[in-house]
ROLUMBA-501127 format. One record per residue (C-alpha): residue number from 1; x, y, z negated. Coordinates in pm, whole numbers, plus 50000, padded with zeros to 5 digits. Layout:
ROLUMBA-501127
<pt seq="NUM" east="X" north="Y" up="Z"/>
...
END
This chain:
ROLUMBA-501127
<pt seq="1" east="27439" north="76929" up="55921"/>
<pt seq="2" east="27337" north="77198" up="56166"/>
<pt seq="3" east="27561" north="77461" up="55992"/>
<pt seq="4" east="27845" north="77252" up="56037"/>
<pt seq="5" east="27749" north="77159" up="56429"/>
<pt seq="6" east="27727" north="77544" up="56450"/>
<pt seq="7" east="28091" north="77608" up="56312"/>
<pt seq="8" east="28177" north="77324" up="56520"/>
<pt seq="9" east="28068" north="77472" up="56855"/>
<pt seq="10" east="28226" north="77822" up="56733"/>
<pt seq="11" east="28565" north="77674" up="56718"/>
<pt seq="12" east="28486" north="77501" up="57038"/>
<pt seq="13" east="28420" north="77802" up="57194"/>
<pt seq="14" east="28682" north="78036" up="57040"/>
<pt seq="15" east="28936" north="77769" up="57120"/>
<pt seq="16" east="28812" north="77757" up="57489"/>
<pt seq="17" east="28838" north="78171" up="57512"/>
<pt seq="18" east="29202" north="78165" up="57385"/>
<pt seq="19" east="29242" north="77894" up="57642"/>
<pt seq="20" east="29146" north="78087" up="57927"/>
<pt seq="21" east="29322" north="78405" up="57832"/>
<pt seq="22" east="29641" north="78231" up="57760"/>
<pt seq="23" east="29568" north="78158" up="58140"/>
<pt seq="24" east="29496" north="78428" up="58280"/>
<pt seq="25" east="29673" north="78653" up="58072"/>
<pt seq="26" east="30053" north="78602" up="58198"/>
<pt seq="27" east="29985" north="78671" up="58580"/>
<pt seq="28" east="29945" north="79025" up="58473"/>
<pt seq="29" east="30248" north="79111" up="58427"/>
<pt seq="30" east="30366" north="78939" up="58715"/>
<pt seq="31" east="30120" north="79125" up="58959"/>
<pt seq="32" east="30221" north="79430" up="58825"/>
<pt seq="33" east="30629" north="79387" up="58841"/>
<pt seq="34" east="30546" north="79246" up="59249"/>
<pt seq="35" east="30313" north="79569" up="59322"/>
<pt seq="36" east="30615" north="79797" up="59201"/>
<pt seq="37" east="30876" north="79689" up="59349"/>
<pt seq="38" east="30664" north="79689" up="59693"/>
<pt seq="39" east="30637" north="79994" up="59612"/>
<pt seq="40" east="30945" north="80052" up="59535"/>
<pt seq="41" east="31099" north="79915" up="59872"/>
<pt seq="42" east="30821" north="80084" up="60086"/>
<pt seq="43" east="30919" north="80423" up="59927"/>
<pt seq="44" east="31272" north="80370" up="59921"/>
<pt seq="45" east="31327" north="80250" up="60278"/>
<pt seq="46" east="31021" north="80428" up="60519"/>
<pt seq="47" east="30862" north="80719" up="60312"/>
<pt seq="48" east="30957" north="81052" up="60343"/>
<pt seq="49" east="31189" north="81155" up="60047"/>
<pt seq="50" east="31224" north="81515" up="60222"/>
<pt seq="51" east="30936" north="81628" up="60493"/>
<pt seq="52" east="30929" north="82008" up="60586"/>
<pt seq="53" east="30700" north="82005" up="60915"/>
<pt seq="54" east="30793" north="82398" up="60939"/>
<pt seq="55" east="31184" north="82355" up="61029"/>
<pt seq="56" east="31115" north="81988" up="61166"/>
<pt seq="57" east="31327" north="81798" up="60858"/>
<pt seq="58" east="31175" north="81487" up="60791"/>
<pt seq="59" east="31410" north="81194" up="60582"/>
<pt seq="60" east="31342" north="80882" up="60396"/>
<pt seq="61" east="31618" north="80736" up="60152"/>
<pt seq="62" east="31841" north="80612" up="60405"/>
<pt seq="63" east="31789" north="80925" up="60671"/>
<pt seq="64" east="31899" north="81093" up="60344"/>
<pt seq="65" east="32199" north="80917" up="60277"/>
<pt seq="66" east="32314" north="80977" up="60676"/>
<pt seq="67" east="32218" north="81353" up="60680"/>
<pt seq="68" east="32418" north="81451" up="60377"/>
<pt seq="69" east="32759" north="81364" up="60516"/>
<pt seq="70" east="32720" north="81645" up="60794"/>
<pt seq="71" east="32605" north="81912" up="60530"/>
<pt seq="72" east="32929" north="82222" up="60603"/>
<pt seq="73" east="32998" north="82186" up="60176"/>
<pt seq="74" east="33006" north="81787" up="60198"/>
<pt seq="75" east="33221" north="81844" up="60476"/>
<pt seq="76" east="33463" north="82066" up="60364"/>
<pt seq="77" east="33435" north="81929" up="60012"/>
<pt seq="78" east="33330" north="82167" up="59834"/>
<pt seq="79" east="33044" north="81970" up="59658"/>
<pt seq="80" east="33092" north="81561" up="59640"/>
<pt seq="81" east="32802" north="81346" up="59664"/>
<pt seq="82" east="32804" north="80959" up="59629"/>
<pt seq="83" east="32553" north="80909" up="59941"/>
<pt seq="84" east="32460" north="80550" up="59869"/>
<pt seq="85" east="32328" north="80669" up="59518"/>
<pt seq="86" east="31968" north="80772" up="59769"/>
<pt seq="87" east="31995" north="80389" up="59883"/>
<pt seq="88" east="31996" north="80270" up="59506"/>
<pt seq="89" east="31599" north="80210" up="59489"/>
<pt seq="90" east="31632" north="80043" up="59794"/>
<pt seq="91" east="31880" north="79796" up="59680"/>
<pt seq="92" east="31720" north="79743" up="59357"/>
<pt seq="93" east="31405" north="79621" up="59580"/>
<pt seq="94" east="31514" north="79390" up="59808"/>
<pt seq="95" east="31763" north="79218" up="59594"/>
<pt seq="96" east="31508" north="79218" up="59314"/>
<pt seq="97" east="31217" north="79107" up="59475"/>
<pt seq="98" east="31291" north="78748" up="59614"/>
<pt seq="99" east="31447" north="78629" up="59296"/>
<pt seq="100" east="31201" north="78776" up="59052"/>
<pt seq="101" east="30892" north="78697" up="59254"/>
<pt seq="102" east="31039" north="78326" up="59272"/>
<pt seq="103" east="31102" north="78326" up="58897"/>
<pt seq="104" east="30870" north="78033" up="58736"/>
<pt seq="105" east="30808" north="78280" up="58449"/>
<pt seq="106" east="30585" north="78480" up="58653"/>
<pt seq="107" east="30390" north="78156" up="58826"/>
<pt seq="108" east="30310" north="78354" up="59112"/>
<pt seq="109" east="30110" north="78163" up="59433"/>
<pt seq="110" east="30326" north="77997" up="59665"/>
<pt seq="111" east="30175" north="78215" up="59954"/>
<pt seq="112" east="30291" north="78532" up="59791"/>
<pt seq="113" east="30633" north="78411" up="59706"/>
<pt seq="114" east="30693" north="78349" up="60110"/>
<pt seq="115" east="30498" north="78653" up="60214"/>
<pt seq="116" east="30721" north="78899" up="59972"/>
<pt seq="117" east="31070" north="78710" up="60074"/>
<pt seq="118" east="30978" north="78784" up="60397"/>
<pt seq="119" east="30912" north="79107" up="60354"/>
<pt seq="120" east="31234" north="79159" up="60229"/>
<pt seq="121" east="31417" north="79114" up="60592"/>
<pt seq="122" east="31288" north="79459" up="60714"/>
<pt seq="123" east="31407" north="79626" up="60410"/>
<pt seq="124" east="31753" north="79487" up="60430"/>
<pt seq="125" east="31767" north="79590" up="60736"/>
<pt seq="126" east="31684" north="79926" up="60695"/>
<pt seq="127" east="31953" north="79959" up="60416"/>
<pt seq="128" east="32211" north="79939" up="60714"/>
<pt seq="129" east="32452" north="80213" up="60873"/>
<pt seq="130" east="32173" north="80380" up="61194"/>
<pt seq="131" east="32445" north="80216" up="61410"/>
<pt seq="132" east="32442" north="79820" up="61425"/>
<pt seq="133" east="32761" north="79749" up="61597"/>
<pt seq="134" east="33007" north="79495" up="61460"/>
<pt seq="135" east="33328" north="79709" up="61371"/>
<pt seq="136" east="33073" north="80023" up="61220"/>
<pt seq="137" east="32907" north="79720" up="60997"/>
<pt seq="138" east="33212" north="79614" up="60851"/>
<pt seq="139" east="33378" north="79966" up="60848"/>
<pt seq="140" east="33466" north="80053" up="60490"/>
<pt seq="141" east="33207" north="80305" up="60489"/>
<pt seq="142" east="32948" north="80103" up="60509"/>
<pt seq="143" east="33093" north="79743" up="60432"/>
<pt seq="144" east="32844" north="79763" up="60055"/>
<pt seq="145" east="32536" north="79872" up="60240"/>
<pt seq="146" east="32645" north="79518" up="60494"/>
<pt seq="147" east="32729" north="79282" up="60213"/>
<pt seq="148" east="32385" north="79412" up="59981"/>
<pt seq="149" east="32203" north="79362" up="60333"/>
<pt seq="150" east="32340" north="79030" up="60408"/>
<pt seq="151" east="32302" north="78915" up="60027"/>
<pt seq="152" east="31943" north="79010" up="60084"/>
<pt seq="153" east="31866" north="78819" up="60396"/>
<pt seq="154" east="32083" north="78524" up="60245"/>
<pt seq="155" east="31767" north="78524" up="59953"/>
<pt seq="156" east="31504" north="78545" up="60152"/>
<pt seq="157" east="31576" north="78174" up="60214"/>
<pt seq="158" east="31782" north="78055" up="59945"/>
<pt seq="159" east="31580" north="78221" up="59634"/>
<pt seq="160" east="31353" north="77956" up="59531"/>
<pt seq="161" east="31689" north="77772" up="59427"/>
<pt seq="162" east="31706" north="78035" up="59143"/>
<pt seq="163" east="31328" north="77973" up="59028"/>
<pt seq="164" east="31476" north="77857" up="58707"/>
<pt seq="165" east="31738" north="78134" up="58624"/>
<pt seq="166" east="31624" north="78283" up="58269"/>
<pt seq="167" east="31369" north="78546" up="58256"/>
<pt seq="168" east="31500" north="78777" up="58034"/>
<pt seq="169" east="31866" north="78837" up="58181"/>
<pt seq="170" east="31712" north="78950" up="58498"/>
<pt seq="171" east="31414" north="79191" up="58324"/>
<pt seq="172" east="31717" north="79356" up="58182"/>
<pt seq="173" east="31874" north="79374" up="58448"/>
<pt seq="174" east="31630" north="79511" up="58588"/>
<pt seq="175" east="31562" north="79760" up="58379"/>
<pt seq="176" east="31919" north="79909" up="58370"/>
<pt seq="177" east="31909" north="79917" up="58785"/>
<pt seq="178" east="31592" north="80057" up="58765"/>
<pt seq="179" east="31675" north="80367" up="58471"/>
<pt seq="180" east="31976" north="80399" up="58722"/>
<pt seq="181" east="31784" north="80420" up="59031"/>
<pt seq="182" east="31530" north="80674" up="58859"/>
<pt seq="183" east="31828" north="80922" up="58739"/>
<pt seq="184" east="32084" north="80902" up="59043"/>
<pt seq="185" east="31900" north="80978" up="59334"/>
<pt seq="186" east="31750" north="81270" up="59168"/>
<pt seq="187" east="32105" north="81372" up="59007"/>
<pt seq="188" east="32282" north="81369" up="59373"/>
<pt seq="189" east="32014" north="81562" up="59518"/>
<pt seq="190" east="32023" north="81828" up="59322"/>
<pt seq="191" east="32369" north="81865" up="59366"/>
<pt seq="192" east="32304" north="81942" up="59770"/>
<pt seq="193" east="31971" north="82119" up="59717"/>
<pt seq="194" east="32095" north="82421" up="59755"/>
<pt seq="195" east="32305" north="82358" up="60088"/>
<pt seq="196" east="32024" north="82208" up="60230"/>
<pt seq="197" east="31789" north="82474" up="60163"/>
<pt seq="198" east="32082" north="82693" up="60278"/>
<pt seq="199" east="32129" north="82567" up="60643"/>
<pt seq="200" east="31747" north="82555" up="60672"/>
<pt seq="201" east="31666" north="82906" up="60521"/>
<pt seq="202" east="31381" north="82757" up="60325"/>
<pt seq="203" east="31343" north="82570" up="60002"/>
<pt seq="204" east="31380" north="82166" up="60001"/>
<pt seq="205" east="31238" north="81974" up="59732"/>
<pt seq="206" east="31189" north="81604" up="59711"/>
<pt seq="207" east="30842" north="81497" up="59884"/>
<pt seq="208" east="30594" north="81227" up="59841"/>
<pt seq="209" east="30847" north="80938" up="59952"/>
<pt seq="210" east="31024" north="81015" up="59627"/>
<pt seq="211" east="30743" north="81008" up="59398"/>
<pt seq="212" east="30610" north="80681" up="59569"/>
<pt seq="213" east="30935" north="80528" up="59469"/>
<pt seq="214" east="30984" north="80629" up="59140"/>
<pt seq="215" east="30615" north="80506" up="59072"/>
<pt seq="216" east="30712" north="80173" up="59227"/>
<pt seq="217" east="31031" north="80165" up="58985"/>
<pt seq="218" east="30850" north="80238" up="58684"/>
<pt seq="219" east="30576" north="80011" up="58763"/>
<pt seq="220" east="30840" north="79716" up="58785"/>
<pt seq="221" east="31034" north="79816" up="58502"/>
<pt seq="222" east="30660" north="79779" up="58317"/>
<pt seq="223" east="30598" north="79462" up="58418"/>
<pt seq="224" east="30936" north="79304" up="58366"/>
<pt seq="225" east="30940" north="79454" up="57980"/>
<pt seq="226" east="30583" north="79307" up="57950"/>
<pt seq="227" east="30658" north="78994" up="58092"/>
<pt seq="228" east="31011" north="78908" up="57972"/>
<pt seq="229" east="31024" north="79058" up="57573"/>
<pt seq="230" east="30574" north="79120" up="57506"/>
<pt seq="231" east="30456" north="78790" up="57684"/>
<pt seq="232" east="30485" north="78479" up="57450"/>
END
């Protein structure tokens, strides 16, 4: 009779473990898709992609995406670059995180769903042309960067209508914005590497800012794969 109270209590208490990890176990992968694309949107919108203190060049994403279009080869066209390819992390982040973050996959507090979707407004915002004027805003160069921006903002409050969009079609989408916004960014800049490092008479390689974001975009890219094709 004791044996069998013993093997009762271990089942009891096996049961009860599995319990609490089946908890606990699927805000993981939440927490760790959030943290990147934080990251991800810090990097890409305010930290330094380029920073040479010794000729005074200092650019994040966006600065980059300006100061290439007055390059003398860009000008002239000898070398094409697609500019908004340095705003692609960027994008990815604040149109990712309010509608991921709100997902009911990922059961993340309610405080942290408001504090991120707000967080998003000063990332939109940064994604803009330097110049916020009315006919530059809606100027074909920079009518995308507008309508991602306003798409955005238009999230921040309307997201939690999309808490019950499918997991899965948005992890993969994510995950082919985010192999996109790894290879891009890196792929245009080498292609005005060496005019930059010309006008400045000293070598220019991606800084910090850069690495920041691509940790931020592989962190996401984690943590949607865990969550949306790992986590039963």
């Amino acid at each position: 009779m004791q044996t069998k109270n013993a093997h009762s209590i271990n089942i009891e208490n096996k049961t009860s473990a599995t319990h609490q990890v089946s908890r606990f176990t699927p805000i993981l992968p939440g927490w760790l898709l959030t943290f990147g694309l934080v990251l991800t949107g810090l990097g890409g919108a305010f930290a330094p992609w380029i920073g040479r203190e010794s000729v005074a060049l200092q650019l994040t994403g966006p600065g980059l995406a300006e100061f290439v279009k007055f390059l003398p080869d860009i000008r002239t066209g000898q070398i094409r670059v697609e500019r908004l390819a340095f705003l692609l992390p960027l994008f990815l982040a604040m149109l990712a995180l309010p509608l991921l973050v709100e997902n009911e996959k990922l059961a993340l507090p309610v405080w942290l769903r408001r504090g991120l979707r707000l967080g998003v407004i000063p990332l939109a915002l940064a994604s803009l042309s330097p110049v916020w004027t009315p006919t530059i805003l809606i100027a074909p160069e920079f009518r995308l960067q507008t309508g991602l921006a306003s798409l955005a903002l238009g999230l921040v409050f309307f997201a939690p209508l999309f808490r019950g969009l499918p997991f899965k079609p948005l992890a993969l989408l994510l995950l082919g914005d985010g192999l996109a916004a790894l290879i891009l960014p890196v792929w245009q800049f080498g292609l005005v590497q060496a005019a930059i490092t010309a006008a400045y008479h000293e070598p220019i390689v991606l800084g910090w800012g850069w690495w920041l974001t691509e940790g931020g975009i592989l962190l996401s890219v984690a943590g949607a794969a865990w969550a949306g094709f790992w986590q039963h």
